[in-house]
N, C-alpha and C positions, 0 to 999 in steps of 0.2 A: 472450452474457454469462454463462450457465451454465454455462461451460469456465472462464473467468477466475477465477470462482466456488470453484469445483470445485479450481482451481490454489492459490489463494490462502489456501481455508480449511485443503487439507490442509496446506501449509507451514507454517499459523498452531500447528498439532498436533504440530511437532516442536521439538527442542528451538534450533535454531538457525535458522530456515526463515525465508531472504530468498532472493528468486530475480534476477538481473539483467537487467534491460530488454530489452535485445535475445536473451536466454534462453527469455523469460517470451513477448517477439514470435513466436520461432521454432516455439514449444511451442501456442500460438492459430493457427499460419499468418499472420500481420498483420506489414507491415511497423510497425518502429519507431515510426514518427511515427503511427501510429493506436492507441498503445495511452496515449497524454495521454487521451483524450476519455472510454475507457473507464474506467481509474482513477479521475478526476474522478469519472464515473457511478456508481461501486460508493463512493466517498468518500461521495456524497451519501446514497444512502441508507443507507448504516453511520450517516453523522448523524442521518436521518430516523429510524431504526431505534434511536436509541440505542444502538449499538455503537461499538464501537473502531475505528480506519480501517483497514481491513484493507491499503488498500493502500500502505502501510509500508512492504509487506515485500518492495515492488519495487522495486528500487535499484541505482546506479549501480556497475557493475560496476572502476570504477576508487575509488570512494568508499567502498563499499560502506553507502551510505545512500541514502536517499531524493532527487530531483533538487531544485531549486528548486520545480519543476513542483507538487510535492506541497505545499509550503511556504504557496505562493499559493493553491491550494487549501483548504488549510484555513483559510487568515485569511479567505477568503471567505465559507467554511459560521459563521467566527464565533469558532474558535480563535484563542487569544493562549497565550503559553511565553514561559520567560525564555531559554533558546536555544535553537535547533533542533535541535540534538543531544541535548538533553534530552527535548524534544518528542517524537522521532520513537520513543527507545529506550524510553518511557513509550507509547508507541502500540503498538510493537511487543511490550510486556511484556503489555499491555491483552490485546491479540490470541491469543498465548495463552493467557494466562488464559483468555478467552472459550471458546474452543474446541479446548481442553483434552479 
């Protein structure tokens, strides 16, 4: 989880810093479909933590935003947005600000 970490906050520290899912899998060693559970896992505690969800800033390499995945996600931790496009680009500004 310290690598994911490590990926996400420097990305948070540049001026444009989203990476693409299967980018982000290849750069951890992890096929694709194991990197929902970790996402989730660093979503949580960004919540728990009072921070920003850092993981924004992993997104669909066709979309270039976040999946559904994250969406559900956060309405789970308790988040509500008037769209997700707003949602996510106000998550992603959060982030870095934070770590900046």
């Amino acid at each position: 989880m310290q690598r994911l970490d490590d990926i996400l906050e420097t990305l948070a520290s540049t001026t444009d810093g989203k990476i693409a899912y299967l980018k982000l899998a290849k750069r951890l060693g992890v096929f694709s479909a194991s990197l929902s559970p970790l996402l989730e896992e660093r979503m949580q505690r960004d919540h728990a933590a009072g921070r920003p969800l850092l993981s924004v800033l992993a997104v669909s390499s066709q979309t270039g935003e976040p999946s559904s995945g994250f969406f559900d996600a956060a309405s789970r931790l308790g988040y509500t947005w008037q769209t997700a496009q707003a949602f996510a680009t106000q998550q992603q500004q959060n982030s870095r600000q934070f770590y900046a």
